[in-house]
C-alpha positions, -999 to +999 in steps of 0.1 A: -052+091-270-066+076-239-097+095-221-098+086-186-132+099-172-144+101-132-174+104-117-160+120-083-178+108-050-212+086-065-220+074-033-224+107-015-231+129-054-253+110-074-291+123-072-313+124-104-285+099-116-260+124-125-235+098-123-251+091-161-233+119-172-199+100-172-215+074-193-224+097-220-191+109-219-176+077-223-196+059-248-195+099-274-159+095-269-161+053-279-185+059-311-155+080-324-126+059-316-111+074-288-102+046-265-121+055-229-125+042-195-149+057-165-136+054-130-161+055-104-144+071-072-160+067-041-151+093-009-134+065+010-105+065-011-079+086-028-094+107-056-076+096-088-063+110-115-084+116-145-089+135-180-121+148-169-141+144-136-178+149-131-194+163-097-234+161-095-261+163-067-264+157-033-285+163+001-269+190+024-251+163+046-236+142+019-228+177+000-209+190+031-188+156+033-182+155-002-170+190+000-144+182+030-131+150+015-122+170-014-105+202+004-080+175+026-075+150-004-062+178-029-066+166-064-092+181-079-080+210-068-047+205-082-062+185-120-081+218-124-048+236-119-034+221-149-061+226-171-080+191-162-116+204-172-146+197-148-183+189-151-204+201-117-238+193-114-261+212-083-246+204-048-215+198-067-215+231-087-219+243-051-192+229-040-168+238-064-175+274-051-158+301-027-187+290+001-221+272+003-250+269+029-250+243+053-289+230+059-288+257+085-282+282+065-248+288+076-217+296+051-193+265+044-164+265+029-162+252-010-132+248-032-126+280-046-125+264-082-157+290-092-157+321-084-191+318-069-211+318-038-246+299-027-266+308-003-300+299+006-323+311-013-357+331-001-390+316-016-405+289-030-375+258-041-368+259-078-383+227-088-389+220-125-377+219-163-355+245-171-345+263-204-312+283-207-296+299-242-258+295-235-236+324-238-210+303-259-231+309-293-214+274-306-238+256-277-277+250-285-302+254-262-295+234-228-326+217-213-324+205-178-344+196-148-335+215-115-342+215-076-322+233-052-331+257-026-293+275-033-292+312-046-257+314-066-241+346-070-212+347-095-178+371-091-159+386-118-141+359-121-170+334-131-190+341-162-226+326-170-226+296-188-263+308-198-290+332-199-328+316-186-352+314-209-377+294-184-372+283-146-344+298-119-308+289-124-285+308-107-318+333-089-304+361-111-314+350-147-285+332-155-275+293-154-243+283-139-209+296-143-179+288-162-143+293-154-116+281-180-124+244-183-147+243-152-185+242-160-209+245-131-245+237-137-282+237-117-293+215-146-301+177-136-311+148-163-286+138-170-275+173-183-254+156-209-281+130-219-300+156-229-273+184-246-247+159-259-233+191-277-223+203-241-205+165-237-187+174-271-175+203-259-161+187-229-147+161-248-132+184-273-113+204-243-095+169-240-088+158-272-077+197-282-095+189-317-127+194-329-144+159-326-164+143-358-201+149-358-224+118-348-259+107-356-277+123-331-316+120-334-326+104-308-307+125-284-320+157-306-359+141-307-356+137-265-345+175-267-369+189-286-398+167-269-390+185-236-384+221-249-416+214-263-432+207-230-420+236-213-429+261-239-466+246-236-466+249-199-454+280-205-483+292-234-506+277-207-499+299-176-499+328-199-539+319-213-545+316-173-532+348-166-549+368-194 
């Protein structure tokens, strides 16, 4: 089969090079034969069709025009409809939501593709690895980098996509949110850089197979490198608190 990936809005979306997240999906997808393209789709022009499109940061401004561009164009809306499944990284998980916060503070209207809603959030910015243990027990640990200054509340129709082990998330304990084949995710990195078994998965929602293991230790040396370093920072403040 033919994957056809996008990387939705890189020009207004793309802090902490999320847009690398398409890459990863392409080349897992080449190393096992599946023929693959990525489609970089800018705002100035029609969102196209794709397998699999992938959302990821962005300041407040380009977030809100990112966010309006998608509402009038229509076909995200409408891929996710039919099952199309969607990777949403930060301002782009926030998008994807019921409403967001403007720089101001005030409520803006999101998709409505999560069942969630951001507001800003009281306190210092979340800035800083991150650790979550997914609630899909088929996922390892996911590692991740985040800084946002959104508080995401989830309804009942979004569940976690994990449970914090170390840094903020959602503000409630939990990372993300997950909705059929929409993923929604605080965690920069690229997050599928560094939890290609999260990329399988996304893959594997395309293909409708399970997908043939590949020789993953460099990807699984950079993950346990930086779980390392947090659980060290993490020993440290302890010793400095006893």
């Amino acid at each position: 089969m033919d994957l056809r990936i996008v990387v939705v809005h890189p020009d207004l979306l793309g802090t902490y090079g999320d847009g690398g997240n398409g890459v990863v999906l392409l080349q897992r997808a080449r190393w096992r034969g599946i023929e693959a393209e990525l489609v970089d789709a800018p705002s100035d022009h029609a969102l196209p069709g794709g397998d699999l499109y992938c959302l990821g940061g962005g300041e407040d401004a380009a977030q809100t025009a990112s966010a309006h561009r998608l509402r009038e164009d229509g076909t995200l809306a409408a891929s996710v409809a039919r099952g199309v499944p969607v990777l949403a990284v930060c301002a782009g998980y926030q998008t994807l939501g019921r409403s967001f916060a403007a720089a101001d503070g005030r409520p803006l209207p999101g998709l409505g593709l999560l069942d969630v809603v951001t507001v800003k959030g009281a306190g210092p910015r979340p800035v800083g690895e991150i650790l979550a243990e997914p609630c899909d027990p088929g996922l390892p640990v996911l590692t991740g980098f985040e800084n946002h200054g959104g508080h995401t509340a989830r309804g009942v129709d979004a569940a976690p996509l994990a449970r914090v082990l170390s840094g903020v998330g959602n503000g409630d304990g939990t990372e993300g949110a997950i909705t059929g084949k929409v993923i929604g995710t605080y965690l920069h990195g690229p997050v599928l850089a560094r939890n290609p078994a999260l990329a399988d998965l996304l893959i594997s929602w395309v293909t409708g197979a399970p997908l043939a293991p590949l020789d993953d230790a460099e990807e699984q040396a950079l993950r346990e490198e930086r779980i390392a370093a947090v659980r060290v920072r993490r020993q440290l403040r302890r010793a400095g608190r006893s």
